[in-house]
LOLO-70536 format. One record per residue: residue in three letters; x, y, z of N, C-alpha, C in turn. Coordinates in steps of 0.05 Angstrom, whole numbers, plus 5000, padded with zeros to 4 digits. Layout:
# residues N
ALAXYZXYZXYZ;...
//
This chain:
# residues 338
UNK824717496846822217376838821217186860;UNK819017186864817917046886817316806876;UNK817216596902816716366889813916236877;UNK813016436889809216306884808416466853;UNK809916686846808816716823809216526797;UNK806016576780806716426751808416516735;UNK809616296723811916326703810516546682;UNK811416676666810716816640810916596621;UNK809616626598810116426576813016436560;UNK814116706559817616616557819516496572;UNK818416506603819516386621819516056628;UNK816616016619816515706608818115606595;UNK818215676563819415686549821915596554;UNK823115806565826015816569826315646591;UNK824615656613826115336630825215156625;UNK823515056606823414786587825814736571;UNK827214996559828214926546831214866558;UNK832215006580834514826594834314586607;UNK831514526609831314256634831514106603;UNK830514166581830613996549833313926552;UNK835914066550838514086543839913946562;UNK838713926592839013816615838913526615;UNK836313456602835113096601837413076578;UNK837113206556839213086533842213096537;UNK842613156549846113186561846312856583;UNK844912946595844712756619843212426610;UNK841112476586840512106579842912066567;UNK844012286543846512176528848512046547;UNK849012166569851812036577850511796595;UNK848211736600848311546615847711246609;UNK846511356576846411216537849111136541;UNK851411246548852811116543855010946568;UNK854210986583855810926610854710616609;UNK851810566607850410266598851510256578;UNK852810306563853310186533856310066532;UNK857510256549860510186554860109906575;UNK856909866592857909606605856809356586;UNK855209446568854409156553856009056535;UNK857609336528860509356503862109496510;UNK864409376531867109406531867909516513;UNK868409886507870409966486868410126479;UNK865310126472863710336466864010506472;UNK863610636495864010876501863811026481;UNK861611276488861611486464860911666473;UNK862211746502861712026518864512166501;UNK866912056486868512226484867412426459;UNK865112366457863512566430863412816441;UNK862912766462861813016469864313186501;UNK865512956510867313086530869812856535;UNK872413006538874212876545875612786560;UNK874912646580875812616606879212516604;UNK880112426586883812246579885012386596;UNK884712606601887312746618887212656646;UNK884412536660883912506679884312216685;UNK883512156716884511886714881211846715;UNK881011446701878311376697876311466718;UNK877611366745875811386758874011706767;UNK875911846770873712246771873012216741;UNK873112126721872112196699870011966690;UNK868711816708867211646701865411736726;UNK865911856755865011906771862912136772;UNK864212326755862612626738860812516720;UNK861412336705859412186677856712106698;UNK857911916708854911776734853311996743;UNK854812176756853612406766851612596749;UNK853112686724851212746700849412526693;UNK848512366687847812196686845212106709;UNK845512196733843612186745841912456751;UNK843212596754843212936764842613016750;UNK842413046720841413216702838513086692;UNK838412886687835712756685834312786698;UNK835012746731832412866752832413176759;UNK834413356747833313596740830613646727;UNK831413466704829613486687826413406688;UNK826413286704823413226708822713276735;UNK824913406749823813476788825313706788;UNK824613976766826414136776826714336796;UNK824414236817823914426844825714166864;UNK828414346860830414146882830714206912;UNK831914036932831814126960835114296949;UNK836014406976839214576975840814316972;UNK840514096978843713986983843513786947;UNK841313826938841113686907841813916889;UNK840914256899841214396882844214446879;UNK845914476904848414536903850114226895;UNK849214106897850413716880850613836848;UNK847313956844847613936815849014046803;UNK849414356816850214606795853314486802;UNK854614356824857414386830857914086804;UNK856513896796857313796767857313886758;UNK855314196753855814226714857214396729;UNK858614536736860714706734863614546731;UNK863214346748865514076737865914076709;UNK863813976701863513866672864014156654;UNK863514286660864114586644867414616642;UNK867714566671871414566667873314406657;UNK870814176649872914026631872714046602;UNK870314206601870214186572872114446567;UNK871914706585874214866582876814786569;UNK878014546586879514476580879514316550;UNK878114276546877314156515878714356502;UNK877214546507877914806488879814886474;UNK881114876504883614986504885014776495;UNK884514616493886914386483886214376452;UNK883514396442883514376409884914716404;UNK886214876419886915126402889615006408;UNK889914916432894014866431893814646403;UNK892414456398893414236372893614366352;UNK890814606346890814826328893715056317;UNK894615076346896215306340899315206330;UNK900014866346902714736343901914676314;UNK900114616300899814486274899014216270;UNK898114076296898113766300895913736282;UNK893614006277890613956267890114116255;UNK888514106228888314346206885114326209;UNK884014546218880514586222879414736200;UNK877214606190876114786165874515046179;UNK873614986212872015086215873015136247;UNK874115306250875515416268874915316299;UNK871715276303870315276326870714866342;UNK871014846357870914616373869014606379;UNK867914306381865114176383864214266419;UNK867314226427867314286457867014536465;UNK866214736446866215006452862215106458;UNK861814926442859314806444857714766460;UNK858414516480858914296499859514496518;UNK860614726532861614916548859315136556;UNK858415216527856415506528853815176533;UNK852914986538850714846532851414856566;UNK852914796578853214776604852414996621;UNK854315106608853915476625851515586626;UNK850015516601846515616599845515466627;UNK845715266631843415086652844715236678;UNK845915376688847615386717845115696722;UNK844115866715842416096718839915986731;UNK838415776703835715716708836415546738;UNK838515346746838915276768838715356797;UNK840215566785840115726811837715976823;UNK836216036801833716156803832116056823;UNK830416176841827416066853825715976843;UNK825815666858823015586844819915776836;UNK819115766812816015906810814115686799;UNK810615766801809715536791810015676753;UNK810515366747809815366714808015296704;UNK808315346683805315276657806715016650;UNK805014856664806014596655806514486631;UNK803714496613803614426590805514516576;UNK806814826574807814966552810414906566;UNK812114796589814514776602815014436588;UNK812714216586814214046579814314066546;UNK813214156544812314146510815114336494;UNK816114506517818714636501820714496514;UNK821214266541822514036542823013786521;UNK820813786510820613546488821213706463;UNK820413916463822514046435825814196427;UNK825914076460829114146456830013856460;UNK828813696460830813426460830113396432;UNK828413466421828613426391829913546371;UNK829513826374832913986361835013886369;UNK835713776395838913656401838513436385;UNK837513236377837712986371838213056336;UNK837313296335838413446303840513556301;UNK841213706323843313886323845513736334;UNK846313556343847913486357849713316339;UNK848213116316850212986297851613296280;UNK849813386272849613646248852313726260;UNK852613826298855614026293858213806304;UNK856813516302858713426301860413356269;UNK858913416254860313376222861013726214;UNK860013886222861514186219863614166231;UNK864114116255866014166274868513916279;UNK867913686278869113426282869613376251;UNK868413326237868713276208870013356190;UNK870113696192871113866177874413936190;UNK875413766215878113766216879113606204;UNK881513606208883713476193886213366212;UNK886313096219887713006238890212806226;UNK890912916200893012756184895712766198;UNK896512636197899112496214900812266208;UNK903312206207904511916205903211786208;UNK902511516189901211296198902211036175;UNK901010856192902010496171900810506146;UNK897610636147896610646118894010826118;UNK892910886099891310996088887810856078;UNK886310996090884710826079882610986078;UNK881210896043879311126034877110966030;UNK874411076036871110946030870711005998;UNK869010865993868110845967865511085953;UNK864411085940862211275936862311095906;UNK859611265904858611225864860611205845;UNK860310935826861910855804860110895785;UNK859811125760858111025739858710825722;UNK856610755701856210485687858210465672;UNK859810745663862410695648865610605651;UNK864910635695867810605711867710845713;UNK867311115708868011385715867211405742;UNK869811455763868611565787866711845793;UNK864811765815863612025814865112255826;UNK864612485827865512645837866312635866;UNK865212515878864812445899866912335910;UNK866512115898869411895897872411955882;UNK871912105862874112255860875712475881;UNK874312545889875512855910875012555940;UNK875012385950876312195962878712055946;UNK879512005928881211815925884211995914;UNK883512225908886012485901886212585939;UNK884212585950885712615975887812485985;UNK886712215990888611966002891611985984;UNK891012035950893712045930895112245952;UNK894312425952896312675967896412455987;UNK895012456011897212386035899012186029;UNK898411936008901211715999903111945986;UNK902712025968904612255958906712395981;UNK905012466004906512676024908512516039;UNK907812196030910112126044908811996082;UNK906312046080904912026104904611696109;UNK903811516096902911236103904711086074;UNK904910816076905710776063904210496036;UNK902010526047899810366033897110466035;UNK895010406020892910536017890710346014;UNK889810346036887010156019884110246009;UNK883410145991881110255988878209985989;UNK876710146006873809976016871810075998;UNK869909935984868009985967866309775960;UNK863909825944861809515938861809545904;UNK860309425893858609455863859409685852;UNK859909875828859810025820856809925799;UNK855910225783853710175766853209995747;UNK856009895745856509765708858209555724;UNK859009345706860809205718863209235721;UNK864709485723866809615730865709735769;UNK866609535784867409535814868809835821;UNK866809935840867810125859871710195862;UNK871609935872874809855885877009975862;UNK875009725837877209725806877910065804;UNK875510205793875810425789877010615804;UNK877610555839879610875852883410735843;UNK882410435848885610395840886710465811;UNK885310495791885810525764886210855773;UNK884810995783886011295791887611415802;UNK887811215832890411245846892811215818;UNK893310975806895310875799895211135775;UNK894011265763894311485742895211745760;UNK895311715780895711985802898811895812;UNK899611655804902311605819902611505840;UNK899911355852900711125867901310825861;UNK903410705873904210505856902410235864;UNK901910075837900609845836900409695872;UNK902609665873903209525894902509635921;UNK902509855930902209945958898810025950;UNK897609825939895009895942893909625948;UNK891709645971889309385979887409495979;UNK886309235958882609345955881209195978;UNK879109265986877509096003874409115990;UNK873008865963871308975957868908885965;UNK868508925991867008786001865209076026;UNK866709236014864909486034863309596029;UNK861009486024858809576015856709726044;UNK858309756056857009946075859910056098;UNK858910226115860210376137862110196155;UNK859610016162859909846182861209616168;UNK861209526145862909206136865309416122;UNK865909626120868509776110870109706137;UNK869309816159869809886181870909526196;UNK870409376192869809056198872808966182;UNK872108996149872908776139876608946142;UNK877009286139878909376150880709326163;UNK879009266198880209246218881708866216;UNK880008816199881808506193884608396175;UNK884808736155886408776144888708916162;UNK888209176178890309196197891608986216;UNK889708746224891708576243893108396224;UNK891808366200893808226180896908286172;UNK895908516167898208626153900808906172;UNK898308866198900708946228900609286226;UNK897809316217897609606215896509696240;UNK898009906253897410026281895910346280;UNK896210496266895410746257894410726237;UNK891910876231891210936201889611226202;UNK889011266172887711506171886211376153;UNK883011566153881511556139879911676127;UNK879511736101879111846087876511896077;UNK875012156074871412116058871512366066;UNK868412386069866912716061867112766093;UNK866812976102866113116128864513096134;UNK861813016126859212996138859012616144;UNK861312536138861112186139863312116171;UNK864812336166867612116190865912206212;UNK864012406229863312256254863011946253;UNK860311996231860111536237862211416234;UNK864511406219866511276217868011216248;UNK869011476247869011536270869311256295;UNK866711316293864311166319865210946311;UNK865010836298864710596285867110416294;UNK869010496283871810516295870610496332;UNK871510646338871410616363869310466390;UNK867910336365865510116378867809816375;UNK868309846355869809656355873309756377;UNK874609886385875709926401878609936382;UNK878110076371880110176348880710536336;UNK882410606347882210866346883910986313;UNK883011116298883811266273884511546275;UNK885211616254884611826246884111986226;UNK881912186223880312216201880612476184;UNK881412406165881812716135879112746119;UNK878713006129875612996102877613066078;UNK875412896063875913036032875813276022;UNK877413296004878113685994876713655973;UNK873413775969871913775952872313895928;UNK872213855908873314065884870614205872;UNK868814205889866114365889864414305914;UNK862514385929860314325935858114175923;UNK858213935932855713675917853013735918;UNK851413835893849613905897847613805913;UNK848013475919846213435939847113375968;UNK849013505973849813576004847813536026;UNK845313746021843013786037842613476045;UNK841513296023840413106032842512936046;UNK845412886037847112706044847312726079;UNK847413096080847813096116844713036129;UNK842713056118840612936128840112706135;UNK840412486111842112216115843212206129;UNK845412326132847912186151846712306184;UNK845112446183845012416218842012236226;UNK840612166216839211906213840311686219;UNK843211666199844111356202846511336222;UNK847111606232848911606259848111606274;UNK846011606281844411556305843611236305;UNK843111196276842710916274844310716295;UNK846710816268849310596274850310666305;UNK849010966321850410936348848110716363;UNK846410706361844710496376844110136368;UNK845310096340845609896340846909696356;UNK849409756365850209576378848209526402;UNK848209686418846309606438843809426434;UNK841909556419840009446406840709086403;UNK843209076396843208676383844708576418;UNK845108776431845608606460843808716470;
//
């Protein structure tokens, strides 16, 4: 293809839509490379890639790189040779490490370290999102239809900004990273006016019973606010635990979690109390990315069991709608108050 010819309107299209995937790869990590310097411990590139195996410095050196390089793809993508071969030789970097992602969620997969509802790794994702941009890269520049090139630029940062929590609760959520640990700790959901847990909160609080049951942690706390009636969130999972066979005693309420972020707070005040180094945590699959996060804004690492639903909640739809609204929230808040 020659360089002077016009793009076709699929061709727009389609390199709008990698230079889209391009800016959103490349603001995300550089969203967070500032975030790790205003908050020591933020860091929330490991969402999306794992550098641990590496030492900080090549794995903060590739982040910068993405971080500059893919953004000015994105808006200058008629490059000279020594920017075009800079760029494509990061994402082929960054491809190889997400490779390695891969391959490392099937070895945890295959030893048994991790039970996946949903077979696929987030990083498998994160790999084919890479591998797409290395073609349009290396293609000849042609002129484009401007209008229709940024306009499918701006609508792929808008599907990612949808799609991106969404397969992180399919894919991250829906594992299962249960393991030895000091204690247990389950979120709260809906108490009706009678004390009856909701369903909700039931299929959380028979989870956590099994892992005390399995012999996995040896205390359990449970985080919760208000229930409907004046029977407390808290009151009501411990009155269930304790009918399920967990004993009075290896249970702490904390009833003061009336959200993500003061579960996540008033918790971590309970682990240095009581000298808890590991925990797991417990809720729906479409909730532990934020948890997750949350955790690790504060510089506290967990680990997270979805709940074994004893149905599908009829209002699912809206809950994961919600929840990637307010994960995006809660990922920019911190910044936002510094």
């Amino acid at each position: 293809m020659s360089p002077g010819r016009v793009s076709t309107v699929g061709e727009s299209i389609r390199d709008g839509f990698v230079r889209g995937l391009a800016a959103f790869i490349g603001g995300f990590s550089l969203l967070n490379l500032l975030g790790n310097l205003l908050r020591p411990g933020y860091d929330a590139n490991i969402w999306w890639i794992d550098f641990r195996f590496l030492s900080p410095v090549v794995g903060n050196m590739c982040l910068i790189a993405a971080a500059v390089l893919l953004p000015l793809y994105a808006c200058l993508p008629n490059m000279s040779r020594w920017r075009k071969d800079l760029t494509i030789l990061m994402t082929i970097a960054l491809a190889a490490v997400a490779t390695w992602n891969v391959v490392n969620f099937y070895r945890l997969l295959y030893r048994g370290e991790i039970r996946a509802g949903v077979p696929l790794p987030f990083s498998l994702l994160v790999l084919v999102s890479l591998l797409v941009l290395v073609p349009t890269m290396l293609a000849k520049p042609r002129k484009a239809r401007r209008w229709l090139e940024w306009l499918s630029v701006a609508g792929t940062i808008a599907v990612c900004l949808f799609v991106f929590p969404l397969a992180q609760m399919i894919c991250f959520g829906k594992t299962d990273y249960r393991r030895k640990a000091d204690s247990i700790v389950v979120l709260g959901a809906r108490t009706y006016a009678d004390g009856t847990p909701s369903d909700a909160l039931a299929d959380r609080v028979r989870t956590a019973c099994r892992l005390y049951l399995d012999g996995l942690a040896p205390t359990v706390i449970m985080s919760g606010g208000p229930g409907d009636g004046p029977i407390h969130e808290t009151e009501a999972m411990r009155k269930m635990a304790v009918s399920l066979g967990v004993p009075d005693k290896a249970i702490v309420l904390d009833p003061d979690g009336t959200n993500t972020r003061a579960t996540v707070r008033n918790t971590i005040a309970i682990f240095d109390r009581l000298n808890i180094r590991r925990a797991m945590v417990v809720s729906h699959f479409y909730h532990l990315p934020r948890i997750k996060m949350c955790y690790q804004q504060e510089a506290r690492e967990v680990y997270t069991v979805p709940a074994k639903e004893s149905y599908t909640l009829t209002w699912m739809p809206y809950y994961i709608a919600r929840e990637i609204a307010a994960l995006w929230k809660y990922y920019l808040e911190p910044l936002a108050r510094r």
